[in-house]
Biopython code that builds the backbone (N, CA, C, O; Angstrom):
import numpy as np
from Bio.PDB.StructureBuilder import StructureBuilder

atoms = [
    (1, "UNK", "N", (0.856, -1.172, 0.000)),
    (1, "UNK", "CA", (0.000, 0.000, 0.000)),
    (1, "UNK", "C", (0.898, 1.231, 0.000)),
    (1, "UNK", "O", (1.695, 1.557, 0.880)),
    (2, "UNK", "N", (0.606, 1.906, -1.235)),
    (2, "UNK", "CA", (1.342, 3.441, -0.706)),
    (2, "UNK", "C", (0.354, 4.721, -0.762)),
    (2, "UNK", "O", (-0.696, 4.752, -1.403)),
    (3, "UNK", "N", (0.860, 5.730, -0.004)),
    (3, "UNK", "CA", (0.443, 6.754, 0.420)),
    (3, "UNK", "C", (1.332, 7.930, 0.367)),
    (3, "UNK", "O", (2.480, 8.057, 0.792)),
    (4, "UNK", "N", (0.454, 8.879, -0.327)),
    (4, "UNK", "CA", (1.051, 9.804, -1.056)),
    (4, "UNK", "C", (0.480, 11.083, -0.631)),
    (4, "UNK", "O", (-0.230, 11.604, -1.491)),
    (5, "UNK", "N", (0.641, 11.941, 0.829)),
    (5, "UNK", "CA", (-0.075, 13.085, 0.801)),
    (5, "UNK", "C", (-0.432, 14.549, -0.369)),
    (5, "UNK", "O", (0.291, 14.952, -1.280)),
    (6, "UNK", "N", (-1.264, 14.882, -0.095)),
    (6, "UNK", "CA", (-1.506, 15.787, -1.468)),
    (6, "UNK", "C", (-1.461, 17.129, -0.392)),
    (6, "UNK", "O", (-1.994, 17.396, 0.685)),
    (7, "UNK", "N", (-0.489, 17.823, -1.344)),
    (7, "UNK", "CA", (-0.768, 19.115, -0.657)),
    (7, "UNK", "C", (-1.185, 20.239, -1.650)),
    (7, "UNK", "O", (-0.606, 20.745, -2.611)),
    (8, "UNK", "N", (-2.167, 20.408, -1.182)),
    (8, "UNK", "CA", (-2.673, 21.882, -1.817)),
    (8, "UNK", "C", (-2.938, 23.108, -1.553)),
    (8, "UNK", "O", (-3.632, 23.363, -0.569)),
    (9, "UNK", "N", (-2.469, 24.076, -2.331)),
    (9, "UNK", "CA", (-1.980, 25.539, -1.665)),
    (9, "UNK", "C", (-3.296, 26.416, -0.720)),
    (9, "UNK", "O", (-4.486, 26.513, -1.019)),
    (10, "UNK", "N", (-2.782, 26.810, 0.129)),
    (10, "UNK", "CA", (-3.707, 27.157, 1.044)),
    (10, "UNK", "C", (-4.625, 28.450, 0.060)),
    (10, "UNK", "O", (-4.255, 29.419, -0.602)),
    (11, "UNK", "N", (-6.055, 27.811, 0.413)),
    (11, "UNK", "CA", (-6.745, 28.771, -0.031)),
    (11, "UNK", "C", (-7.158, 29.748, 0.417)),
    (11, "UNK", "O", (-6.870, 29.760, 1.614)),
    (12, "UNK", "N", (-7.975, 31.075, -0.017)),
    (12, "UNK", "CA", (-7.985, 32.068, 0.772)),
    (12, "UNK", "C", (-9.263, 31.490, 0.843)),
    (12, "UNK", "O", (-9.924, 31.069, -0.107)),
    (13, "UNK", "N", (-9.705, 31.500, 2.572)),
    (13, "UNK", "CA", (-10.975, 30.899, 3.031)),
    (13, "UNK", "C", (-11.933, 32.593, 3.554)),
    (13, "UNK", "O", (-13.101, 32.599, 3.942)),
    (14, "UNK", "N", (-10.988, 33.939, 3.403)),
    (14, "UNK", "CA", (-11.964, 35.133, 3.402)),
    (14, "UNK", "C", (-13.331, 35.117, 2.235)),
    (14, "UNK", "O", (-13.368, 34.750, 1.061)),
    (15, "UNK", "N", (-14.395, 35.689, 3.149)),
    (15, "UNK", "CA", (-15.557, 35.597, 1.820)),
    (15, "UNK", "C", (-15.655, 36.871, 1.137)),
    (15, "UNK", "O", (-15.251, 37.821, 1.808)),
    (16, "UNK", "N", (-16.093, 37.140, -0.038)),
    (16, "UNK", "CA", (-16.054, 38.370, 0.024)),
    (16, "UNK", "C", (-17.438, 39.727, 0.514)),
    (16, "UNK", "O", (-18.487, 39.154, 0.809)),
    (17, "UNK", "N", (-17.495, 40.636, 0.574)),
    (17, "UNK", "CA", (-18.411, 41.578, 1.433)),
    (17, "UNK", "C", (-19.807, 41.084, 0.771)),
    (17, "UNK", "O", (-20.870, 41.020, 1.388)),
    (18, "UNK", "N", (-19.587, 40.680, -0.849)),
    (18, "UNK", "CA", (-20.785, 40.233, -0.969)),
    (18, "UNK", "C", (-21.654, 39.498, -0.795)),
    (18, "UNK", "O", (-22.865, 39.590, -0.593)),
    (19, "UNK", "N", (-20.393, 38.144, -0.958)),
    (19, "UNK", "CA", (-21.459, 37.041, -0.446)),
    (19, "UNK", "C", (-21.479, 37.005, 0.931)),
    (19, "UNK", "O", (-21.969, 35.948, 1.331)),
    (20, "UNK", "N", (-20.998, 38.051, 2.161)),
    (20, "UNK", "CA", (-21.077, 37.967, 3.352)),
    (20, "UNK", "C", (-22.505, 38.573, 3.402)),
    (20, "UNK", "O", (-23.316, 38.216, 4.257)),
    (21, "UNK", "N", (-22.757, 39.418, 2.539)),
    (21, "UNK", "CA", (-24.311, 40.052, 2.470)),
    (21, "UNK", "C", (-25.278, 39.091, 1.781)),
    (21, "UNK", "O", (-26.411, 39.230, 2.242)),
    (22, "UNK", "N", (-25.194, 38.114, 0.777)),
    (22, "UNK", "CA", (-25.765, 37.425, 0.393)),
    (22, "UNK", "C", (-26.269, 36.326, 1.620)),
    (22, "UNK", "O", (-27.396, 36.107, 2.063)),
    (23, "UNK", "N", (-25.104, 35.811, 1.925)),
    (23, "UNK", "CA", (-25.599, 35.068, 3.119)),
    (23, "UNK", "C", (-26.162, 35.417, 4.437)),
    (23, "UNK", "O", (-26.370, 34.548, 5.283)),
    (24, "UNK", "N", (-26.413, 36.657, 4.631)),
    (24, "UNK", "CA", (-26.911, 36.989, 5.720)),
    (24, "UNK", "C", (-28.543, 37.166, 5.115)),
    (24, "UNK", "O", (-29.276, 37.082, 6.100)),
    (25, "UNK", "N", (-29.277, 37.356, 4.005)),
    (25, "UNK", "CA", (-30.168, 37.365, 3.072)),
    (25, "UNK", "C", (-31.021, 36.162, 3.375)),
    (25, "UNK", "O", (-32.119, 36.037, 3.917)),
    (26, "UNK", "N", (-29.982, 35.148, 2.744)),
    (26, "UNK", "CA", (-30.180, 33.583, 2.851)),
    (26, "UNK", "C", (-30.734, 33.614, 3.927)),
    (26, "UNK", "O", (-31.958, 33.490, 3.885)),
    (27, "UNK", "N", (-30.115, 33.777, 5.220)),
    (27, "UNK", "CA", (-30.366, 33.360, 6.670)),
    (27, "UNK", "C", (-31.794, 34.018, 7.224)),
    (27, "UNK", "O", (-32.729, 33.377, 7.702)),
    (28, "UNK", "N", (-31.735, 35.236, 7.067)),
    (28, "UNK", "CA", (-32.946, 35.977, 7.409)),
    (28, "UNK", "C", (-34.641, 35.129, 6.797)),
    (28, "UNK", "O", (-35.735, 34.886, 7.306)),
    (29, "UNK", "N", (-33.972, 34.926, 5.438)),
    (29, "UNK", "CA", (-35.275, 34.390, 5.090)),
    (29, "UNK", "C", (-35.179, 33.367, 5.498)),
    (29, "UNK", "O", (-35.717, 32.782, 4.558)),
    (30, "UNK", "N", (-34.775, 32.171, 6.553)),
    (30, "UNK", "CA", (-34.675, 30.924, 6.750)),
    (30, "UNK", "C", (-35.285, 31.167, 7.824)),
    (30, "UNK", "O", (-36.270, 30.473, 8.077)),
    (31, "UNK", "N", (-34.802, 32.413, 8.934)),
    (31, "UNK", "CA", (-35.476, 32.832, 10.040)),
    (31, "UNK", "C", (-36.580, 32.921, 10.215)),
    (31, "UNK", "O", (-37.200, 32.289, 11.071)),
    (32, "UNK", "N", (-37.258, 34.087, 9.085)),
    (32, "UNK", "CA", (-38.063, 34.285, 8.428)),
    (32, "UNK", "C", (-39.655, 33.331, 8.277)),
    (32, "UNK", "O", (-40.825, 33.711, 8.333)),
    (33, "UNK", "N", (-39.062, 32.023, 8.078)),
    (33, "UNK", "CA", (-39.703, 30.778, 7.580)),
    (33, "UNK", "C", (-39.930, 29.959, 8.691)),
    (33, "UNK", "O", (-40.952, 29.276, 8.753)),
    (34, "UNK", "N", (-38.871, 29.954, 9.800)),
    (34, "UNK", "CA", (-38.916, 29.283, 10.788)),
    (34, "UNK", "C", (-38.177, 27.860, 9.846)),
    (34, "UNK", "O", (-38.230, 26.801, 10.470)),
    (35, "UNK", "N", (-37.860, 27.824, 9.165)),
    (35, "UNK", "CA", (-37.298, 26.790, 8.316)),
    (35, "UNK", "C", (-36.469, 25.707, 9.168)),
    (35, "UNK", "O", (-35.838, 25.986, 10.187)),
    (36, "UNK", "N", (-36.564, 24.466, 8.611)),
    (36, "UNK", "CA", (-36.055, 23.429, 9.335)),
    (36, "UNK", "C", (-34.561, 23.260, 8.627)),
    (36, "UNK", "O", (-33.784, 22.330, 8.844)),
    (37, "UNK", "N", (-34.383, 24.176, 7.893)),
    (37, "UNK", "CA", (-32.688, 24.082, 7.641)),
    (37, "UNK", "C", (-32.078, 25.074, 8.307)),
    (37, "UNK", "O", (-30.889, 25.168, 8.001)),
    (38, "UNK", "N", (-32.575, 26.103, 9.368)),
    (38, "UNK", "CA", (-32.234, 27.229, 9.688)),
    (38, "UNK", "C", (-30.293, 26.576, 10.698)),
    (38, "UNK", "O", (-29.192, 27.046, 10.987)),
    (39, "UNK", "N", (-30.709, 25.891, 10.761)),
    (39, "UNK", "CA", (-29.815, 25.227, 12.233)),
    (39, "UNK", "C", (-29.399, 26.342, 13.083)),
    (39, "UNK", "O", (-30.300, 27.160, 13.270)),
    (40, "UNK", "N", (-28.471, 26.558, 13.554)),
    (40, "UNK", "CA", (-28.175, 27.834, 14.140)),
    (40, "UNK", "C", (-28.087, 29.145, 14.074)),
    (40, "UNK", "O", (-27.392, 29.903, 14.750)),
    (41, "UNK", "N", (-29.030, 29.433, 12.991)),
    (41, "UNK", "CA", (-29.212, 30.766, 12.239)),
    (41, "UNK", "C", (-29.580, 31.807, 13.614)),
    (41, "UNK", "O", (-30.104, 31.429, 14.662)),
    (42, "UNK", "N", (-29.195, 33.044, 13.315)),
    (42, "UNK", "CA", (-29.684, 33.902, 14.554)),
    (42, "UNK", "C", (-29.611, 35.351, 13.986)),
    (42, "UNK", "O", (-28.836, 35.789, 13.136)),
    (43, "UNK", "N", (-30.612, 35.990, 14.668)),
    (43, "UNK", "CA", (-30.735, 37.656, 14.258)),
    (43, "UNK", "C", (-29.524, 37.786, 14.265)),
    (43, "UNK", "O", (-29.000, 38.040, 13.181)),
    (44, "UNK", "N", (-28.872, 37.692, 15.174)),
    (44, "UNK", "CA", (-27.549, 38.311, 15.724)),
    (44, "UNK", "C", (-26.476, 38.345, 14.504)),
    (44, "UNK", "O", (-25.873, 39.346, 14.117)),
    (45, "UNK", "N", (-26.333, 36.505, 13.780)),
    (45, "UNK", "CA", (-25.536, 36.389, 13.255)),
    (45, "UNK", "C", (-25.618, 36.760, 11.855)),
    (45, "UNK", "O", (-24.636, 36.982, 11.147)),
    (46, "UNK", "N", (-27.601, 36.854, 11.250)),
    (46, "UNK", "CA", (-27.645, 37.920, 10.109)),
    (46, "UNK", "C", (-26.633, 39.280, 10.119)),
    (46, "UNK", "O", (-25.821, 39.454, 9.210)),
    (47, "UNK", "N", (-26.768, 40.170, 11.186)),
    (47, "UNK", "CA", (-26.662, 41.217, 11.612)),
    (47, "UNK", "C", (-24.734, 41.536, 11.633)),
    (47, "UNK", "O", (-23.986, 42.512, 11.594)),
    (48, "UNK", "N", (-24.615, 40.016, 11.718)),
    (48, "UNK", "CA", (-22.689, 39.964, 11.881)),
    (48, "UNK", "C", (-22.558, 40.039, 10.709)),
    (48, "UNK", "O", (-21.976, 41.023, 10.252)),
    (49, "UNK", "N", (-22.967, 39.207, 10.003)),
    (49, "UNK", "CA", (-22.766, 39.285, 7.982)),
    (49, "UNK", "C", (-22.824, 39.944, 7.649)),
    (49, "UNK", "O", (-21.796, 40.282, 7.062)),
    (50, "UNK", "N", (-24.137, 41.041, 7.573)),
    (50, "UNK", "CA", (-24.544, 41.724, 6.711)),
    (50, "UNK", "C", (-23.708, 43.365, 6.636)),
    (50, "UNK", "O", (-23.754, 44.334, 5.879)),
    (51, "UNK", "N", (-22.866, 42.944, 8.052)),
    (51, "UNK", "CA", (-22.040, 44.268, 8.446)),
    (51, "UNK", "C", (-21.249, 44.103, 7.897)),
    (51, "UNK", "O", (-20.666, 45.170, 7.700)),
    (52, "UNK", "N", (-20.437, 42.713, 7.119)),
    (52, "UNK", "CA", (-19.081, 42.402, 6.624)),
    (52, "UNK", "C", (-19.665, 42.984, 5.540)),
    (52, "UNK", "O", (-18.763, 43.589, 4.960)),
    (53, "UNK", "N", (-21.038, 43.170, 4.764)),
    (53, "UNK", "CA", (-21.069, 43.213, 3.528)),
    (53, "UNK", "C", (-21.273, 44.931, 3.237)),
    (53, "UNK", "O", (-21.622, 45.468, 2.186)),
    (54, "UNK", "N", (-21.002, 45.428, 4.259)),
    (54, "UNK", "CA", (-21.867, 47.116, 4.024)),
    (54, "UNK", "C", (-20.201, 47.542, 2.967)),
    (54, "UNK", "O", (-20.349, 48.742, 2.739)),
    (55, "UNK", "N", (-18.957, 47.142, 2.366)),
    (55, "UNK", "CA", (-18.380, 48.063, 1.804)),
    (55, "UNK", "C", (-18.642, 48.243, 0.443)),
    (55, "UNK", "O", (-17.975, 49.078, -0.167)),
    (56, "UNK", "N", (-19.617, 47.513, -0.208)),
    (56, "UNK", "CA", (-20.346, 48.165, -1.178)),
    (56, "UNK", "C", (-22.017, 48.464, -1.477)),
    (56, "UNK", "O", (-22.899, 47.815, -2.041)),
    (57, "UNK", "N", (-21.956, 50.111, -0.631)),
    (57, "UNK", "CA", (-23.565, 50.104, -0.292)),
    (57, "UNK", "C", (-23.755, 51.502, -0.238)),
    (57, "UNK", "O", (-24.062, 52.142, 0.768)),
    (58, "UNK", "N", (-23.477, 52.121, -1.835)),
    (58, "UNK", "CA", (-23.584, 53.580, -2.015)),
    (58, "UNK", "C", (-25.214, 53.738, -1.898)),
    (58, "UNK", "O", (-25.565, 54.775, -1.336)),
    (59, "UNK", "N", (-25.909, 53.159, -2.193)),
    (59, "UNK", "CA", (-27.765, 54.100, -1.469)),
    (59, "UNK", "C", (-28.001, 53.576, -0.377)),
    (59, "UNK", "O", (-29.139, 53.829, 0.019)),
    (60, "UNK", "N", (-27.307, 52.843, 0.396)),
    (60, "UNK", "CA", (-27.865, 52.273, 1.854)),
    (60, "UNK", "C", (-28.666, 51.416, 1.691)),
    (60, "UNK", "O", (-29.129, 50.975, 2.743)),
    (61, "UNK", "N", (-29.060, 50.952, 0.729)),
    (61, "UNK", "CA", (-29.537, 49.223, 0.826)),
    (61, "UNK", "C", (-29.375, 48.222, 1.553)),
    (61, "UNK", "O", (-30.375, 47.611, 1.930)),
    (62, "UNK", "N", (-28.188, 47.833, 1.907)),
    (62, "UNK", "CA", (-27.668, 47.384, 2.591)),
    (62, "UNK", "C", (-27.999, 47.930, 4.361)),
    (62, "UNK", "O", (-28.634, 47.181, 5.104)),
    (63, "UNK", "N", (-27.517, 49.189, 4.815)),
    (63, "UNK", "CA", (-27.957, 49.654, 5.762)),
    (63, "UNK", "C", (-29.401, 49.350, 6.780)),
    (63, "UNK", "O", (-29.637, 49.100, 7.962)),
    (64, "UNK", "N", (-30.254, 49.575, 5.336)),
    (64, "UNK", "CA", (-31.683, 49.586, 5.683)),
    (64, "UNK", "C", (-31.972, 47.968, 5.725)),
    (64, "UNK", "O", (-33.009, 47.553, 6.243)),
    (65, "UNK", "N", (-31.267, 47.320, 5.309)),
    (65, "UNK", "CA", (-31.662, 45.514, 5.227)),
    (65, "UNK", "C", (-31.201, 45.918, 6.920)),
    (65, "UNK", "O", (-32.086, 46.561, 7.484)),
    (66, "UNK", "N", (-30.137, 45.673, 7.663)),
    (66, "UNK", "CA", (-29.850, 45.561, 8.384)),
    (66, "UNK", "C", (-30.365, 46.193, 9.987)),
    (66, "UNK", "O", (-30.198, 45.588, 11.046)),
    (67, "UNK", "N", (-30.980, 47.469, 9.844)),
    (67, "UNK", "CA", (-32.525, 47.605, 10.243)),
    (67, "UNK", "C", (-33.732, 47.348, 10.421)),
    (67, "UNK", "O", (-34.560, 47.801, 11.212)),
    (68, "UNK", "N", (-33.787, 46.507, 9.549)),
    (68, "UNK", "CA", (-35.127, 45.857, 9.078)),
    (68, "UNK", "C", (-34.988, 44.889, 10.015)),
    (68, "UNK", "O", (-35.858, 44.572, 10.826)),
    (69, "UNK", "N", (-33.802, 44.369, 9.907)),
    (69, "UNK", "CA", (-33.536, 42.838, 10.585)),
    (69, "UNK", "C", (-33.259, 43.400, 12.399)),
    (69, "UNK", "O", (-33.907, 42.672, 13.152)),
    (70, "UNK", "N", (-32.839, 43.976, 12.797)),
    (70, "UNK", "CA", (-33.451, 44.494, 14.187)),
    (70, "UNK", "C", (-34.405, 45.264, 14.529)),
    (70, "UNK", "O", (-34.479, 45.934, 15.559)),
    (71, "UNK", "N", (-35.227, 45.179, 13.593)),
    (71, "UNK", "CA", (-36.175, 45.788, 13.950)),
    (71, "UNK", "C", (-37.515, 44.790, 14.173)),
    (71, "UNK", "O", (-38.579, 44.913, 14.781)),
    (72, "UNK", "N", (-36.612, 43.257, 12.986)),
    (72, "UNK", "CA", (-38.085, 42.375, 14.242)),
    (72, "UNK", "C", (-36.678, 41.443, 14.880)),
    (72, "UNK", "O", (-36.973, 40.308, 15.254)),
    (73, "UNK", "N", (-35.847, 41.672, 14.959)),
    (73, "UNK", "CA", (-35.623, 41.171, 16.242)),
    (73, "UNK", "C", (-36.266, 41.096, 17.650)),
    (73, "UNK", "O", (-36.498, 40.242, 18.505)),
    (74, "UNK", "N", (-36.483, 42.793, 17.403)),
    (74, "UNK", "CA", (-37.035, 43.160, 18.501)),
    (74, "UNK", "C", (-38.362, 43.015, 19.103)),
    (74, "UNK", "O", (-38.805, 43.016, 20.251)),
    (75, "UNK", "N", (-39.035, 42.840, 17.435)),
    (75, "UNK", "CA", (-40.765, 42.153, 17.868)),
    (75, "UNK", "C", (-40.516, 40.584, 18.070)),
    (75, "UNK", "O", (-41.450, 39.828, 18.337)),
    (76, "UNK", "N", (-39.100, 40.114, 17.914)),
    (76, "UNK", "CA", (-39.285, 38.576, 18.639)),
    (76, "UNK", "C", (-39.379, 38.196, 19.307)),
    (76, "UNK", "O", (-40.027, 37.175, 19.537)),
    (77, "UNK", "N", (-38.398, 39.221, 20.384)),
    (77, "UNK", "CA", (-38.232, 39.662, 21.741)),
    (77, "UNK", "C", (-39.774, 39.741, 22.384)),
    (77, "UNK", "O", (-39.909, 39.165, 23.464)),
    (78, "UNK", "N", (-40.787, 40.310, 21.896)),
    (78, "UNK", "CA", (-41.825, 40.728, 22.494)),
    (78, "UNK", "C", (-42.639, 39.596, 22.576)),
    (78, "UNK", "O", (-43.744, 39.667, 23.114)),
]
sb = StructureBuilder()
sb.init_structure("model")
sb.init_model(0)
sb.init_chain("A")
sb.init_seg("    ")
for serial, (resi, resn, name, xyz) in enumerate(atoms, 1):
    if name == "N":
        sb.init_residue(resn, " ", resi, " ")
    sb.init_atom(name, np.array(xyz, "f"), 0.0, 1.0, " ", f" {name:<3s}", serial, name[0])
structure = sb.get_structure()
């Protein structure tokens, strides 16, 4: 038997701002749904993403998603 490790060059595992905003999207609407794929989805951690994704967000689109999303946080709370 031989064995031959493979090495392959380290990838860059950073995401970029977009799909850090994309996926915080994803998540909300999983929240959203109460969805049984949500697994550990959380306001909180929309709210962590969607901040990685604000460096391209010249009309505040982005901004206002991220409002939106504490803003029923807070009616979850209730």
């Amino acid at each position: 038997k031989m064995e031959v490790p493979l090495l392959a060059p380290k990838a860059n595992l950073t995401a970029s701002s977009d799909f850090n905003f994309a996926m915080a999207v994803a998540m909300f609407g999983q929240l959203l749904r109460d969805s049984a794929y949500k697994g550990d989805a959380s306001y909180a951690k929309v709210i962590e993403l969607a901040r990685k994704g604000l460096d391209n967000d010249p009309n505040g689109y982005r901004r206002e998603f991220i409002r939106l999303v504490e803003a029923v946080e807070q009616l979850e709370i209730i």
